[in-house]
C-alpha positions in Angstrom: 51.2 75.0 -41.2 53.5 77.8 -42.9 55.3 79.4 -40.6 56.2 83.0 -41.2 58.4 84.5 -43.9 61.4 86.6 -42.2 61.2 90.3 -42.5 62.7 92.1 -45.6 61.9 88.1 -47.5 59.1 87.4 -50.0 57.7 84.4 -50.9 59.4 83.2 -54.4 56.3 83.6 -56.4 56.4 87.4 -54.6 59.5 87.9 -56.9 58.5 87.0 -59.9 56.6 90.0 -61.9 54.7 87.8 -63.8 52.2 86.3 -60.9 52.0 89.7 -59.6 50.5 90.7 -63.3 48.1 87.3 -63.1 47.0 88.5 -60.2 46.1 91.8 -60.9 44.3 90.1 -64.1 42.5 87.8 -62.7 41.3 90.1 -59.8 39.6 92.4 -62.6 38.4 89.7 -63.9 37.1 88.8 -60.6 35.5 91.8 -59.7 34.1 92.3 -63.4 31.8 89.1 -62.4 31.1 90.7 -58.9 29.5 93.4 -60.8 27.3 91.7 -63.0 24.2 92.4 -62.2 24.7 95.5 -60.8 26.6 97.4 -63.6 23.6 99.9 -64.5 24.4 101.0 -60.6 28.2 101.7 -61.6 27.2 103.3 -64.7 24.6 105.4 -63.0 27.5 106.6 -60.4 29.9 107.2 -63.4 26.6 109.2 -65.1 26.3 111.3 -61.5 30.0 111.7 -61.1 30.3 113.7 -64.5 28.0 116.8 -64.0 29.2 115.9 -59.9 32.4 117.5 -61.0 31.1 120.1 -63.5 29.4 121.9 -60.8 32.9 121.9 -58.6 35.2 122.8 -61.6 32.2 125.9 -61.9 32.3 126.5 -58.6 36.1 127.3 -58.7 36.0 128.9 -61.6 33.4 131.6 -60.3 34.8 132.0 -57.0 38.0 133.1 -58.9 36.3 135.3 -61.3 34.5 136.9 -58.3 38.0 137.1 -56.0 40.1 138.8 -59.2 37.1 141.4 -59.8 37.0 142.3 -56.3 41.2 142.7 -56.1 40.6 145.1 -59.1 37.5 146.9 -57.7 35.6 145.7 -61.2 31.7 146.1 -60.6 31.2 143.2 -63.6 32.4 139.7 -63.6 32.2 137.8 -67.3 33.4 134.4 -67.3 33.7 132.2 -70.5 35.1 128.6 -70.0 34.1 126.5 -73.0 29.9 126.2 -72.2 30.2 128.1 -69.1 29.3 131.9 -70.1 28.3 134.0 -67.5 28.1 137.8 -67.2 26.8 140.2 -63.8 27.9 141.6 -60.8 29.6 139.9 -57.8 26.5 139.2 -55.9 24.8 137.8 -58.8 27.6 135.2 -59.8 28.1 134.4 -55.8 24.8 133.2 -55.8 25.1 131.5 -59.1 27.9 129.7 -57.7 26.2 128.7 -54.1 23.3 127.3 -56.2 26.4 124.9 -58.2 27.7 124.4 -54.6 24.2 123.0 -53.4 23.5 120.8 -56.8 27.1 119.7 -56.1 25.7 118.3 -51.9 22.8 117.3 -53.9 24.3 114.7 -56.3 26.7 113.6 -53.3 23.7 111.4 -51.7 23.8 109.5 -54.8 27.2 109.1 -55.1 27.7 108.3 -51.6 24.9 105.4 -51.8 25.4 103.8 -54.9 28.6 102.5 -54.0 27.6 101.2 -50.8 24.5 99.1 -52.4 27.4 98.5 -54.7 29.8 97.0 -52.0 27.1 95.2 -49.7 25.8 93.4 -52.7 29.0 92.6 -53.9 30.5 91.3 -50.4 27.5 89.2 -49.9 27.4 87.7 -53.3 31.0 86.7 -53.2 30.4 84.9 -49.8 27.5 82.7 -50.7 29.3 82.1 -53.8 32.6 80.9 -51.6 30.3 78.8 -49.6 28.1 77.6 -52.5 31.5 75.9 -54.2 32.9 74.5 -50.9 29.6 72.8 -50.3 29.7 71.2 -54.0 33.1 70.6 -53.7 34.2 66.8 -53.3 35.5 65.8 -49.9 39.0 65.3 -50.8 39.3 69.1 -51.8 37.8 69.9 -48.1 39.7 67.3 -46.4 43.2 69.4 -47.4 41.8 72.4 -46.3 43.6 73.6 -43.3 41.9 74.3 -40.0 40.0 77.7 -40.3 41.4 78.5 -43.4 38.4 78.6 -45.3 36.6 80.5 -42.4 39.3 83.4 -42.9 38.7 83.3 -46.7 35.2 83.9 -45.9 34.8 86.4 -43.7 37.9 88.9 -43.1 39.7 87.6 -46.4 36.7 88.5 -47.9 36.0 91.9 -46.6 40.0 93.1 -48.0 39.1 91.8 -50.9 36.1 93.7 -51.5 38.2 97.0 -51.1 38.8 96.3 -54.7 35.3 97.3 -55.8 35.3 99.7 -53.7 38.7 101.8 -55.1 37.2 100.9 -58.2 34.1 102.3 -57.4 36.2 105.7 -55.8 38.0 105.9 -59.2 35.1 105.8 -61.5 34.1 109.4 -59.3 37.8 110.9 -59.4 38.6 110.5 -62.4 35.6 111.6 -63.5 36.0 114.8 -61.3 39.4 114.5 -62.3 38.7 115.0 -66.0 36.0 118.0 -65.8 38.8 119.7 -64.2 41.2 119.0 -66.1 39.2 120.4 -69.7 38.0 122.9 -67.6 41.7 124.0 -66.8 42.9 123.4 -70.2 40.5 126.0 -71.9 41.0 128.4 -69.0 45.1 127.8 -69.1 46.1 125.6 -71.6 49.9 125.5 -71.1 50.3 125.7 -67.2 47.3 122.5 -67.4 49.4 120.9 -70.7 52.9 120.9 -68.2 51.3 120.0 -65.3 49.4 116.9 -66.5 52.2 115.4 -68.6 54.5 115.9 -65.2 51.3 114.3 -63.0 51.4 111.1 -65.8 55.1 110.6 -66.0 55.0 111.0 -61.3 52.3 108.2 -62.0 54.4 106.1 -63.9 58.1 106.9 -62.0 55.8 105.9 -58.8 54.8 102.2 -60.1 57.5 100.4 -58.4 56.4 101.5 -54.9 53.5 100.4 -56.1 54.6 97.1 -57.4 56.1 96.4 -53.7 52.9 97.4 -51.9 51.4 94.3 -54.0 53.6 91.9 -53.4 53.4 92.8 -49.5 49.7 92.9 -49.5 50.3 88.7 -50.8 52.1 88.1 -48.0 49.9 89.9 -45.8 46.8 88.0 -47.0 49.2 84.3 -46.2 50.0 85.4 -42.7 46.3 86.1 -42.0 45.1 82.9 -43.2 48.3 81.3 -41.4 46.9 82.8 -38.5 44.0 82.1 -38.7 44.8 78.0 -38.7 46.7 78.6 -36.0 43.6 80.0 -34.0 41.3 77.5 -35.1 43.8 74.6 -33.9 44.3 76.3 -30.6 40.5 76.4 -29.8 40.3 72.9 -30.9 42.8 71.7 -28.8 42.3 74.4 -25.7 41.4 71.6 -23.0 44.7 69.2 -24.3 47.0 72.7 -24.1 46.0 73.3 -20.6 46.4 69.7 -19.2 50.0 69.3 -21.1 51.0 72.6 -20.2 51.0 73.9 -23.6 49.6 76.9 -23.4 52.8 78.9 -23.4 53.6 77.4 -26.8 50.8 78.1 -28.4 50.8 81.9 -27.3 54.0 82.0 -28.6 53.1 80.3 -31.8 50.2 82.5 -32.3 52.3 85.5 -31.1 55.1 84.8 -33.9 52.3 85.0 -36.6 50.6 88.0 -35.3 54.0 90.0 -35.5 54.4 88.8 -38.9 50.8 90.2 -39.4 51.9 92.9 -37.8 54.8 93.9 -39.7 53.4 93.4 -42.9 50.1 95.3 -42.1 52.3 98.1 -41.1 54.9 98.1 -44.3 51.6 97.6 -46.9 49.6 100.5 -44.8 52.9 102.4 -44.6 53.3 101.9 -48.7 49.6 102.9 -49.2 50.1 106.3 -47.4 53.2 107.1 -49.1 52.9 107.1 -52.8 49.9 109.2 -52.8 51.5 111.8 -50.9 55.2 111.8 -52.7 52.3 112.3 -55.7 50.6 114.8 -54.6 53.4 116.7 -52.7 55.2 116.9 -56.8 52.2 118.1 -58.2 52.0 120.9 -55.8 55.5 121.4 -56.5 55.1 122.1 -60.2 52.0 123.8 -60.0 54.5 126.6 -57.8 56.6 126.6 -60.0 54.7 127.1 -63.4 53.0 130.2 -61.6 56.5 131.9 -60.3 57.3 131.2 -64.1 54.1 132.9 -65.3 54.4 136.1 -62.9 58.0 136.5 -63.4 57.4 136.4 -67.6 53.9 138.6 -66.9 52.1 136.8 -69.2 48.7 136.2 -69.7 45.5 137.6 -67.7 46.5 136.9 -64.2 42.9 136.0 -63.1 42.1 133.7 -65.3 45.4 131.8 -65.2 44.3 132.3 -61.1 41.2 129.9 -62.2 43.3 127.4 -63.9 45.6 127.1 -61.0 43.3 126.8 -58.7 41.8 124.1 -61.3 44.6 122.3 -60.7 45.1 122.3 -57.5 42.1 120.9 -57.1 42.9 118.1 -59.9 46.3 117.5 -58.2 43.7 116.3 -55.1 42.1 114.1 -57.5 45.4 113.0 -58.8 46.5 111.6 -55.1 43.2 110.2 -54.5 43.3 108.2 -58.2 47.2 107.1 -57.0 46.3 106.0 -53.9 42.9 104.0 -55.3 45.6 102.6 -58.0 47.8 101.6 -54.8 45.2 100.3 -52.9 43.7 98.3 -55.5 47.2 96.6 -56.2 47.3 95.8 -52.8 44.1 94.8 -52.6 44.3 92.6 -55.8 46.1 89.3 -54.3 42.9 89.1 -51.5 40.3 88.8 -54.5 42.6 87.2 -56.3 43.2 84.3 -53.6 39.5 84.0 -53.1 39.2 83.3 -57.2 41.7 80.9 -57.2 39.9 79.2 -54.0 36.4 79.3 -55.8 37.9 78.0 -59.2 39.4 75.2 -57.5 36.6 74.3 -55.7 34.4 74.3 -58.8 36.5 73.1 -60.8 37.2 69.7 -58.7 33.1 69.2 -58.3 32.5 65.6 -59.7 29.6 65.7 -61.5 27.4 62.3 -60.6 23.9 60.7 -62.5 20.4 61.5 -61.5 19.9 57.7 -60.2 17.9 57.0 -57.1 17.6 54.2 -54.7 14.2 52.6 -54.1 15.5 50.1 -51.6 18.9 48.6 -49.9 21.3 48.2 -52.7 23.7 45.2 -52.9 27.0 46.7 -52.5 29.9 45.7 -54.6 33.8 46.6 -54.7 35.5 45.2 -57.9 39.3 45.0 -57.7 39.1 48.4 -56.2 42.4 50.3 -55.3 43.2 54.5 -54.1 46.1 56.4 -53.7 46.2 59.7 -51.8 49.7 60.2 -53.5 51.0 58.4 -57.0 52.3 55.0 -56.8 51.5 54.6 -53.1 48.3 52.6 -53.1 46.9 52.9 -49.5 44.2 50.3 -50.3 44.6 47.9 -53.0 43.0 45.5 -55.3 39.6 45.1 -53.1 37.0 42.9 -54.0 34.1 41.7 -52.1 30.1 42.2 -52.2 27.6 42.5 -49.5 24.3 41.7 -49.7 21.5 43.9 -49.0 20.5 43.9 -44.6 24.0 42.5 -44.0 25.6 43.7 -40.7 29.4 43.8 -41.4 32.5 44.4 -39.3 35.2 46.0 -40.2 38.7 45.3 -38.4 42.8 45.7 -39.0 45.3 47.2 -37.3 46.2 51.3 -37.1 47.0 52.5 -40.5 45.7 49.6 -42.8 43.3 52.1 -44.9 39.8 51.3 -42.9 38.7 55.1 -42.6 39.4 55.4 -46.4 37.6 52.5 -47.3 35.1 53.7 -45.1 34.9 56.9 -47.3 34.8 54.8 -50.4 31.5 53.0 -49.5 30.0 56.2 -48.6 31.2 57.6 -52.3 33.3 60.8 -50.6 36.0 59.7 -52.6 36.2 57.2 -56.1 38.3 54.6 -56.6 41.8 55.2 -58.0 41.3 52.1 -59.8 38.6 49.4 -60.0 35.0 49.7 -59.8 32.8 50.4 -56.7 29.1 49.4 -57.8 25.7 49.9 -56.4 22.7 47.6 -57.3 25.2 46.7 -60.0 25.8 50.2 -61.5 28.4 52.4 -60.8 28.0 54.8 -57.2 28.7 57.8 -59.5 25.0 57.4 -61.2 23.7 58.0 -57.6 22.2 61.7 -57.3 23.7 63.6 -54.6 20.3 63.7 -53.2 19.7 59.7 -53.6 23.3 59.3 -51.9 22.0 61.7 -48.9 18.8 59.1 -48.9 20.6 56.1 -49.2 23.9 56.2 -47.0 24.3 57.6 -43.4 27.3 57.8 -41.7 28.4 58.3 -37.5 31.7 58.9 -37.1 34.4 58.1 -34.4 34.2 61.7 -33.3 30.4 63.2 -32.6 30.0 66.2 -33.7 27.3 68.5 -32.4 26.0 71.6 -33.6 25.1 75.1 -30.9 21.5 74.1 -30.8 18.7 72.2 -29.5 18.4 68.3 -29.3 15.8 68.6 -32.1 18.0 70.3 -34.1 20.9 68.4 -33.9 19.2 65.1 -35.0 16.7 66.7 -37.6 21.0 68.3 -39.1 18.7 71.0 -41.1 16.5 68.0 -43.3 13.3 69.5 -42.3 12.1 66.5 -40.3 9.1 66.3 -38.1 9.3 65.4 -34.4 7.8 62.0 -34.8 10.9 61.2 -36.9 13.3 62.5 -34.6 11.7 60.9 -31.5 11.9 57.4 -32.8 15.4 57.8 -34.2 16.5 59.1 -30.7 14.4 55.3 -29.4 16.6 53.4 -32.0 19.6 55.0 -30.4 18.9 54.5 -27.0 18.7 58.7 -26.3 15.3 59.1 -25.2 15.4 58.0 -21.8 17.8 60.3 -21.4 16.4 63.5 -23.7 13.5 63.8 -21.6 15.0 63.7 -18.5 16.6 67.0 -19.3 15.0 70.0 -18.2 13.8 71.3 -21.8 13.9 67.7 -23.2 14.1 67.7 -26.8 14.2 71.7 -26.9 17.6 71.5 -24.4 20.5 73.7 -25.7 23.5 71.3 -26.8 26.5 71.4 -28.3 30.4 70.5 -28.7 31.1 72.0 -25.9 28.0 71.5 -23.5 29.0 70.2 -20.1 25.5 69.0 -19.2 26.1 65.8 -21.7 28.3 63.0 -21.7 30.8 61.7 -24.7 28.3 58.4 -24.8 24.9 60.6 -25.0 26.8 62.8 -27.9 27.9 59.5 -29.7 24.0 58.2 -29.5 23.0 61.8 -30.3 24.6 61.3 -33.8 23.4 57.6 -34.3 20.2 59.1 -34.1 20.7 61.9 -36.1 22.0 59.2 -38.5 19.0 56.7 -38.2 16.8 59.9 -38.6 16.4 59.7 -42.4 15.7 56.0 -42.2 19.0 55.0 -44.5 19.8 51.6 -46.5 23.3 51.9 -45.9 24.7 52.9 -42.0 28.8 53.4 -41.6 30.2 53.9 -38.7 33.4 54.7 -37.9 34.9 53.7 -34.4 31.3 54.1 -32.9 32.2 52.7 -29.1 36.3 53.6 -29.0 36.0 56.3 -26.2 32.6 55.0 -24.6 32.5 53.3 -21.2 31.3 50.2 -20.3 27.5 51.1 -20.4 27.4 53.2 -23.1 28.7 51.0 -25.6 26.3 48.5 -24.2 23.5 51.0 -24.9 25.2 51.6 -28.4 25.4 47.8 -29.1 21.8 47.3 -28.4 21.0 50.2 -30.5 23.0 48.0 -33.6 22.2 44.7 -33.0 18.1 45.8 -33.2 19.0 47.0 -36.6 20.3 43.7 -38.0 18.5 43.3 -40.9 16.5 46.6 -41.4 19.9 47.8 -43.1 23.0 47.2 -44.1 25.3 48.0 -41.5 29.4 48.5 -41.8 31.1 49.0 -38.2 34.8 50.0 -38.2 35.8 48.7 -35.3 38.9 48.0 -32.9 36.9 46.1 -29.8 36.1 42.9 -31.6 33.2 43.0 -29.4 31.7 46.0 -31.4 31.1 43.4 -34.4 29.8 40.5 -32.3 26.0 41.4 -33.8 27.9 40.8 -37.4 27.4 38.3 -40.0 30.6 38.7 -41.5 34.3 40.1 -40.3 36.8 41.8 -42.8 40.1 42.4 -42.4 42.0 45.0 -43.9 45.6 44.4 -43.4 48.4 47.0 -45.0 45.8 48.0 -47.2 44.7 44.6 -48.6 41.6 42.5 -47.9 43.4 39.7 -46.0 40.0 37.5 -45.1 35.8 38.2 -45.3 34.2 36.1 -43.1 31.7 35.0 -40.2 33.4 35.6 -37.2 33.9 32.0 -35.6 35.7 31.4 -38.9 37.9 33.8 -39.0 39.3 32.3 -35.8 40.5 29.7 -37.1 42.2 31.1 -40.9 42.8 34.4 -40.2 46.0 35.2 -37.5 45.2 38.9 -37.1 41.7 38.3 -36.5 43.0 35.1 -34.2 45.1 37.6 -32.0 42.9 40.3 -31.9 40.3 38.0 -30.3 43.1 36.3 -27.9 44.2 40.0 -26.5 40.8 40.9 -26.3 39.2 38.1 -24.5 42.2 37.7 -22.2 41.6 41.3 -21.2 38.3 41.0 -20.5 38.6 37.8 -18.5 41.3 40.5 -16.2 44.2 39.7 -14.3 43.9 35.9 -12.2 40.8 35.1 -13.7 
């Protein structure tokens, strides 16, 4: 968990210039690929924006014309700007200019909807493409992910982000605009438009440093939300724990520490945002005053015309702020797109790519001096070897901390072995399709997990099952009974939450769900830790009538959990310390030997 960075401090990449500049590259590059696709629609705005801002720049033009020959009581207007060439009285070039005006509405529909496809496409695209690489990314890449980080990446994260295509988008019609007017100007008043575009460039580049600040501001921004959000996710998690400890202050606070840091930084990058478009546009106005006090005090030129070209400019000056702001906005928008490219490239680029092998039946299982690290020369299992034969039941047993869950995770091919082999059916488990490894391996573990939805649903875990399938893994599990005695039976509304179920029906919910798809392999993980008495009875039933349909691994603490199995191993500090039936590990094995000691004298209870 990051806490947040004091106010007025940056985080030290922030200060560097150079991943500001990586950022901004590989958000183009980023949004380049959100617009494949869809580039004739951005070319067809660009295409629309052009004559978009010939008919304004006309518009101006004429109104001007018409306002100078009315001042001087002149009974013909005659206009010539480059191709525009028009010649008639008031009345005549008023209308011309209303019939611009309404082209001008005309070819806003267009501009205003292309964009929007532009952005809804765009938005949507990049989510599924987020969730498409977290999906076929490896599980050690999503183990590390923090709690609801990756669900602020893909919705709010996502939506800042996308601001990028959108300022593009706004650019590609102002600058267009902002050219038109600018030629138009330049043939009308090429001097007062030659000054006033060199001063507007040079503003533009003296501005770049507020700029520059506004990016890096937007990067801490876009840490404190996903900060946040981590924060949230843990606090829903853990809402019943915080109110029975007494917690709850602590959290708010926690969450209220990261929601001022959101808050300040929202306000400095929105404040940032405002301002440099304004100090740009505020100049511009400035020097576009001062070349006309220059021009009426020297008495040059035809006053109405130069009247145009002001009036030209003004309006380019308002297409000025609007490109500086888009160019501010984008920086700030830049490190959200660019966060979610790094996020999508890393998840891509740690997918494992595995065979096109499939499993016909239970596969012999076999670990050959098999060793994994989570960190570099710190080995949390080490130099396993062992082989289990096809319908084997097998317990698993050691004390807190000796690597069970990770071996666990090694027989269901999550992770590969830092060293050593792990073969199935005498090949290697990374020739197994991801498909044939969905087939061939199920897993229940120590925590159930349930999703907001029916019974049905929850077993069937979106495999497209029928309801004969689901049924008889619910009777393997010892669920049914109890399924239909619910109001909607099968149809009843669960979920993590849901009050109308107990922790033993949720465990035997997910051994059906795991029994469902008729697997070779089963794993469970803890399966009867936080059951009572008569669940895990129900649970050990459910196991013991499986002996030999399967293979079976049970991690287990309750030596009674692997009484069904045919063999015990022990994992000790990481190490297989003995593999045996259980009566015989009584008598070579001490851990095993004063596991079943403890155990036995606690069930025999006190005076017995």
């Amino acid at each position: 968990m990051t806490e947040p960075t004091p106010e007025g401090e940056e985080p030290a990449a922030d200060q560097d210039p150079q991943p500001d500049a990586r950022r901004r590259t590989s958000s183009l590059r980023q949004a380049m690929s959100l617009l494949e696709g869809q580039r004739w629609l951005a070319l067809a705005l660009a295409a629309i924006a052009v004559p978009a801002g010939f008919c304004e720049s006309a518009v101006l033009v004429l109104v001007a014309e018409v306002a100078g020959a009315l001042v001087g009581r002149q009974g013909r207007v005659s206009v010539s700007a480059g191709p525009l060439r028009v010649s008639g009285s008031p009345g005549h070039v008023l209308t011309l200019a209303a019939i611009l005006a309404l082209v001008r509405i005309a070819l806003q529909f267009p501009v205003a909807y292309l964009p929007a496809r532009i952005l809804a496409d765009g938005q949507a695209q990049l989510r599924r493409r987020l969730f498409s690489a977290f999906t076929r990314a490896p599980w050690p890449i999503k183990s590390e992910e923090q709690e609801g980080q990756f669900q602020e990446l893909v919705t709010s994260q996502v939506i800042q982000a996308m601001g990028i295509i959108g300022i593009g988008l706004q650019m590609v019609v102002t600058i267009a605009s902002l050219v038109v007017l600018l030629v138009t100007a330049l043939i009308i008043g090429l001097v007062p438009a030659l000054v006033v575009l060199g001063a507007g460039v040079a503003l533009f580049a003296l501005l770049r440093p507020l700029g520059a600040l506004g990016s890096r501001r937007a990067t801490a921004l876009s840490d404190a939300q996903v900060d946040y959000a981590t924060a949230v996710g843990e606090a829903t998690r853990l809402a019943e724990e915080a109110q029975v400890f007494g917690a709850g202050g602590a959290l708010e606070s926690r969450v209220g520490r990261l929601v001022e840091a959101i808050r300040r930084r929202s306000q400095v990058t929105s404040f940032l945002g405002g301002l440099v478009p304004g100090i740009y546009y505020g100049m511009v106005l400035l020097l576009l005053v001062g070349g006309l006090s220059l021009i009426l005090a020297s008495g040059a030129g035809r006053l109405v015309s130069l009247g145009a070209a002001i009036l030209l400019l003004v309006r380019a000056a308002n297409y000025g702020q609007q490109t500086q702001g888009a160019y501010q906005n984008w920086r700030q928008s830049a490190p959200f797109l660019a966060r979610l490219g790094q996020t999508e490239q890393r998840y891509r680029r740690a997918a494992v790519p595995r065979g096109q092998r499939q499993l016909a039946m239970t596969p012999v299982l076999r670990f050959e001096h098999v060793s994994y690290s989570y960190v570099r020369d710190a080995p949390v299992l080490e130099d396993l070897s062992f082989e289990v034969r096809a319908g084997e039941a097998i317990g698993i047993v050691g004390p807190t901390g000796a690597g069970k869950s990770t071996l666990v995770q090694l027989i269901l091919a999550l992770r590969e072995p830092t060293s050593g082999r792990y073969l199935v059916d005498g090949e290697l488990a990374g020739t197994i399709s991801e498909s044939g490894l969905a087939r061939a391996f199920a897993y229940v573990s120590q925590e159930p997990r349930l999703l907001h939805a029916t019974v049905a649903d929850n077993i069937d875990f979106f495999r497209g099952l029928d309801r004969e399938a689901i049924e008889e893994a619910a009777r393997l599990a010892h669920i049914d009974r109890d399924i239909r005695s619910w109001s909607q039976g099968y149809d009843t509304l669960i979920g993590q939450r849901a009050d109308a179920i107990s922790g033993g029906q949720r465990q035997r919910i997910c051994l059906a769900r795991a029994l469902a798809g008729k697997p070779f392999v089963l794993v469970l993980d803890e399966p009867t830790s936080s059951l009572d008495i008569q669940s895990e009875s129900l649970v050990g039933e459910s196991l013991a009538a499986l002996k030999g349909q399967l293979t079976v691994f049970v991690v287990a603490h309750r030596l009674a959990t692997t009484a069904f199995c045919d063999r015990v191993m022990v994992i000790v500090d990481g190490r297989l310390e003995a593999f045996s039936a259980a009566q015989e590990l009584r008598e070579v094995d001490g851990f095993y030997r004063r596991s079943a000691d403890l155990h036995a004298t606690q069930a025999s209870g006190p005076g017995s």
